[in-house]
Steps between C-alpha positions, in 0.01 A plus 500: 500500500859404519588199228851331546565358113731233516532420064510742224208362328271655847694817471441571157160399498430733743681790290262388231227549742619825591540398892826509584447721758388204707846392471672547787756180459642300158862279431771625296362348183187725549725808420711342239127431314346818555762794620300812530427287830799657635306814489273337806791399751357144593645289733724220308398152608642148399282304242229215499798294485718647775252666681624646863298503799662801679486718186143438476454534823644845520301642201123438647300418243111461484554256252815282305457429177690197349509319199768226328717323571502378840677320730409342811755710699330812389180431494574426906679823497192687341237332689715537840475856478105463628366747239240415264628358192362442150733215311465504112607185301342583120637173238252614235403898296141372695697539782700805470147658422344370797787638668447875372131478633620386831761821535254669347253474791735471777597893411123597426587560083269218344423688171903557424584175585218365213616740264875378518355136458303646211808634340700191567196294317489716237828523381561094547192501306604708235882317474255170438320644222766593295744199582158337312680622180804240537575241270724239720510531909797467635664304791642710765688422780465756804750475802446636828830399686825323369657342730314217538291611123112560649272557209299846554190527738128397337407867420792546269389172363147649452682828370703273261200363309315860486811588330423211240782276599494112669604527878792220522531311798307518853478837673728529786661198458837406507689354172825384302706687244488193310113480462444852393758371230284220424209685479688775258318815576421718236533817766693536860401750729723580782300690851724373750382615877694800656726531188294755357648488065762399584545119378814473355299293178851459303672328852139244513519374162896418489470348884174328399628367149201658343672615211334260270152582586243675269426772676896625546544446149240722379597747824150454654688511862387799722527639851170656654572700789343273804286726648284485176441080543543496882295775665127376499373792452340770232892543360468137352349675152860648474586097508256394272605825217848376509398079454330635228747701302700135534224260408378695202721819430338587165207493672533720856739759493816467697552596908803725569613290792533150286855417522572284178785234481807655359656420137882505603680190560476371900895512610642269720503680812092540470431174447753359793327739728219416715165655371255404779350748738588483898211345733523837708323689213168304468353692798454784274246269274230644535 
């Protein structure tokens, strides 16, 4: 079988799997996630969101995998190319496991793809138990995207209360600076979409006038590298280990790839500057 993976999520689910040699096609963003791929020599194709009917074309698959986000251009694209296609769209951790089965049988490894949900469950499961131990659950605020704000996707919200912490807001949708200052956060996480850890978190709060808030104050402000919140896939426990060293740190252990709000003093230039992420980088989501 040849599979053309069109997010990182498929890729590295099928590197869990241990069936990437099926892979005969991925994007850009499948390498950056997961670059012992290189190793392979796929063909490099354009996303689920900017998918190209020519490149797929060329690359003959026997099947295209594709996941989040769309749009209706690519999806055209994809579907033009006349080879059979299997569209993923999880919202939910239900989902993202459902999703692991259905990879899982497409490339004929069923037991693998149970055991990764098994691990996923068990170490959610485990994060739950000893969150238990808290004494106050805090708010958090979880952005996706900042420019418009969009609140995280509904399995970071599901993440966010294994983690012992109150989800604020409505997954995926869009908000104001000024009511995440009304609402006065007790934690800000930071995953924006293509930007990898790199959310410049001292630029946000001076633009956003969050200075005031609780959870700068107390430097509960951190950066999670996206692909941890925004790949639906197994990797989301690295998410959920790193919401948890920020919700209750005397209680999980910290993640080396938190990024914490600084202590010095935000200059001038910083906070003049414009913090928000380019539109061009959310095709690398997920």
């Amino acid at each position: 079988m040849r599979i053309a993976s069109l997010q990182p999520s498929i890729t590295i689910t099928l590197a869990a799997l241990k069936k990437l040699d099926v892979l005969c096609a991925c994007t850009k963003y499948c390498l950056e996630a997961l670059p012992e791929l290189a190793a392979h020599d796929p063909h490099i194709l354009h996303d689920s969101w900017t998918a190209n009917t020519d490149e797929i074309l060329a690359t003959k698959p026997d099947l295209i995998l594709a996941s989040v986000p769309y749009r209706l251009e690519s999806l055209a694209a994809i579907l033009k190319s006349g080879f059979p296609v299997l569209t993923l769209a999880p919202h939910s951790l239900a989902d993202v496991y459902k999703d692991i089965r259905l990879i899982g049988a497409v490339v004929d490894a069923q037991p693998e793809a149970e055991s990764l949900i098994t691990q996923m469950q068990g170490a959610i499961a485990s994060t739950r138990e000893r969150s238990e131990r808290r004494t106050q659950t805090p708010i958090v605020y979880c952005e996706e995207w900042g420019k418009p704000l969009i609140h995280s996707q509904s399995w970071v919200a599901e993440l966010v209360e294994a983690a012992g912490g109150h989800y604020l807001g409505t997954p995926g949708a869009h908000t104001a600076p000024e009511d995440i200052a009304a609402a006065d956060p007790d934690v800000l996480l930071f995953a924006w979409c293509g930007a990898g850890n790199r959310v410049p978190l001292d630029r946000v709060i001076a633009q956003r006038n969050w200075q005031s808030l609780k959870a700068v104050r107390e430097r509960r402000v951190f950066c999670i590298p996206d692909q941890y919140l925004n790949t639906p896939a197994h990797t989301l426990v690295e998410g959920l280990a790193c919401i948890a060293a920020t919700t209750h740190p005397t209680l999980h252990p910290t993640h080396p790839d938190l990024i914490q709000l600084r202590e010095t003093q935000i200059t001038e230039a910083e906070a003049s500057s414009d913090p928000d992420p380019s539109p061009a980088s959310v095709s690398s989501a997920k």
